[in-house]
C-alpha positions in Angstrom: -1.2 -4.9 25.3 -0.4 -1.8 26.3 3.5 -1.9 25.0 1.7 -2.6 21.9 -0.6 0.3 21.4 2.9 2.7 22.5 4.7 0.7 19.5 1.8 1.3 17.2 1.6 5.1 18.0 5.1 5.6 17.4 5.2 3.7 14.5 2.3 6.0 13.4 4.3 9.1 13.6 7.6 7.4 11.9 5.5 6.8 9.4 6.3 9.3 6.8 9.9 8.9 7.2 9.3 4.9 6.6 7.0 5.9 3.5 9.2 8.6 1.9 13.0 5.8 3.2 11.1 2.8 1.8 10.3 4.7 -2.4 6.4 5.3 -1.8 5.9 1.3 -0.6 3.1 2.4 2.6 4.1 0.1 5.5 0.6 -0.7 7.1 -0.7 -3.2 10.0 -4.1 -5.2 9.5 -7.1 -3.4 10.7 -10.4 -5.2 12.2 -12.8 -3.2 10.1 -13.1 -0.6 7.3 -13.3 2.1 10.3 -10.0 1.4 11.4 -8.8 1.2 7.6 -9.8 4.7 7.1 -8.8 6.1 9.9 -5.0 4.4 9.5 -5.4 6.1 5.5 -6.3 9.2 7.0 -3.1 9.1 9.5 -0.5 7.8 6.9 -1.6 10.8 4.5 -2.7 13.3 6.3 -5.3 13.6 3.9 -9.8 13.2 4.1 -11.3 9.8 3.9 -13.7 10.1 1.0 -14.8 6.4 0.4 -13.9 3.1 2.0 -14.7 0.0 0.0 -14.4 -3.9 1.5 -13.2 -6.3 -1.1 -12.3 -10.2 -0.8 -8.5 -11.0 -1.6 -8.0 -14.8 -0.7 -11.1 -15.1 1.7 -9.5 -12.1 3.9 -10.8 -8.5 3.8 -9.4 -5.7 1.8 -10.0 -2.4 1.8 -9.8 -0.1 -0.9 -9.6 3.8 1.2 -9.9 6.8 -1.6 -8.5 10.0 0.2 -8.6 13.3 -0.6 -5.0 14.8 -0.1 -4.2 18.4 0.4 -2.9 19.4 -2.7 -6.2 18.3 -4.1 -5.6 14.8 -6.0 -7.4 11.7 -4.7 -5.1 8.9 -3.6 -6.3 5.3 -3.6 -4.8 3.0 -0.8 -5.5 -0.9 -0.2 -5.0 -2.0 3.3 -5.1 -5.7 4.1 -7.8 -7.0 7.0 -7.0 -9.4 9.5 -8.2 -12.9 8.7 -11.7 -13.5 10.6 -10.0 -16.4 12.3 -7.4 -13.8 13.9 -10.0 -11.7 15.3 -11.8 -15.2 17.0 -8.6 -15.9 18.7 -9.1 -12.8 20.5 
């Protein structure tokens, strides 16, 4: 568990590298709640969490993260959930 969270916080840092390399496609990992979905919007942007929304896609959670960037526009990002049967497993 704990190689994971080290892959996951490096990851976090390649990120805008991986976003600007990849033609504006955000890479993102599930998150367990809209908490976690803001606060991954927030570190892929840099930008303010203004609004989280939960929405349905396929009986798995997605959530819609509106963030306030710094040159003032509002950017909207969807961020897939992990299935509720993933986070049983646990």
């Amino acid at each position: 568990m704990r190689v994971l969270r080290v892959l996951i916080s490096a990851w976090v840092l390649v990120q805008p590298a991986a976003y600007a390399w990849t033609g504006g496609i955000m890479p993102a990992f599930l998150v367990e709640d809209a908490g976690g979905a803001a606060r991954q919007a927030a570190g892929m942007t840099g930008g303010r969490v203004l609004d989280v929304q939960t929405r349905s896609a396929g009986g798995q959670p997605v959530y819609v993260v509106r963030v306030l960037l710094n040159d003032g526009r509002v950017k909207v990002i969807q961020i897939q959930g992990a299935a509720p049967s993933a986070l049983r497993e646990r």
